[in-house]
Phi, psi and omega in degrees: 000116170279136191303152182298150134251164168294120165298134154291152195244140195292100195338297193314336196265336210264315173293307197293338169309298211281051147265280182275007143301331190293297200291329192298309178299328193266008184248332185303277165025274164316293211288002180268323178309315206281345195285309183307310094038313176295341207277140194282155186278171171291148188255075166353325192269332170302343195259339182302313198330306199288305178328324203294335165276340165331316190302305178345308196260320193226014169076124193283351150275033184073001208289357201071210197179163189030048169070029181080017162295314172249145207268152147314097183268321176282156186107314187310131146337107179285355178270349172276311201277304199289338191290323168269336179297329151334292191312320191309286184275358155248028178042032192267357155230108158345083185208100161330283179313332203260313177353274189288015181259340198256328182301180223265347170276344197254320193204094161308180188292292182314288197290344135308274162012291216269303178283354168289300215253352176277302182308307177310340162289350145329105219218137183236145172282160155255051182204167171274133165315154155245144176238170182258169208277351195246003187275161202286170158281003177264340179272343178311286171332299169289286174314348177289291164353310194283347211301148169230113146211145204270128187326136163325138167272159159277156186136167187286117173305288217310300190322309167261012176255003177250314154310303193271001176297318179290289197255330163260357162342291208301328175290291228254344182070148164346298160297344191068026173253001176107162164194142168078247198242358179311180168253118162336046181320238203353127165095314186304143172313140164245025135276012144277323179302292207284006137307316141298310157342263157353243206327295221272012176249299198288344180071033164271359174212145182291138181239331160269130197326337202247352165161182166295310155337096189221205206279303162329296181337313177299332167247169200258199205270306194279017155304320205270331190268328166304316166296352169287290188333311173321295191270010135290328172297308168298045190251336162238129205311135177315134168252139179326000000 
């Protein structure tokens, strides 16, 4: 009687495993993608809600207010925004007034969210309305309202489109509208910019990842004022 073997397994079946391990790999992927892809959207009508106090202060279109005493918020990076009301409330950025709006009984993680991602959807033109001859004077008004455009600053453009292309670009994107949680400079007050400058030179508020010390450290008071100029020219897009 001859001893059993173990069946040999059939060429043909030995391709077909590594076929579906091969697919099993390229499908992890995906299916990791679709999980992410799941994550519930912002809930927008929560976050106008959450605005309206905001607004006291910051304009109900996000617009700021007083020449940049309150910065300008539509538009804004929503990873940036929920990232300083974070900042807010655990005072790891000093700002008194803004405290007791950012704890966590007044404003949760979710209404950071929420209220982050409404504002960033926000559009304000930078050009003046036209109107049509039969529209009313409350719609005049409200479309006058969204308009934002911020004064020319003074100072050398070439100069400061050759500075911030060099030293804030790599943060602030090309354009100055921001990437990640940096922040969106276009549009922005520049009596806010240069406030914050200030701060972020004097080391009252941190400006680079790695410490109070950064790039601003590096320019002088008319460096800073050619990158306002700078980012006043651009504020409205070129048109094609």
């Amino acid at each position: 009687m001859e001893p059993s073997r173990a069946p040999t397994k059939h060429p043909s079946h030995a391709r077909q495993g590594r076929l579906a391990r091969h697919v099993a790999r390229l499908l992890l992927p995906l299916c990791l993608l679709a999980t992410v892809s799941a994550a519930p959207a912002q809930n927008l009508e929560r976050g106008k809600e959450i605005n309206a106090t905001c607004a006291g202060c910051h304009g109900e279109f996000g617009q700021g207010g007083k020449k940049g005493e309150y910065p300008r918020l539509a538009g804004q990076r929503a990873a940036h925004i929920a990232d300083q009301l974070r900042a807010f409330r655990s005072r790891t950025r000093i700002n008194l007034p803004m405290f007791p709006y950012t704890q966590e009984r007044e404003l949760s993680d979710a209404d950071i969210e929420d209220v982050s991602a409404y504002l960033a959807g926000v559009e304000l033109p930078t050009e003046w309305p036209t109107f049509k001859p039969d529209d009313d004077a409350l719609t005049r008004l409200t479309a006058m309202e969204k308009v934002m455009i911020i004064p020319r600053a003074p100072g050398d453009v070439d100069r400061g489109r050759t500075l911030f292309q060099k030293e804030c670009a790599a943060c602030h994107a090309r354009t100055g509208m921001g990437r990640g949680k940096f922040p969106r400079l276009v549009g922005q007050y520049s009596a806010y910019l240069k406030k914050q400058m200030d701060a972020f030179v004097k080391g009252d508020r941190p400006h680079d990842e790695e410490g109070v010390i950064g790039i601003l450290n590096r320019l002088n008071e008319q460096d800073m004022n050619d990158v306002l100029a700078y980012l006043t020219l651009i504020q409205t897009p070129e048109k094609p």
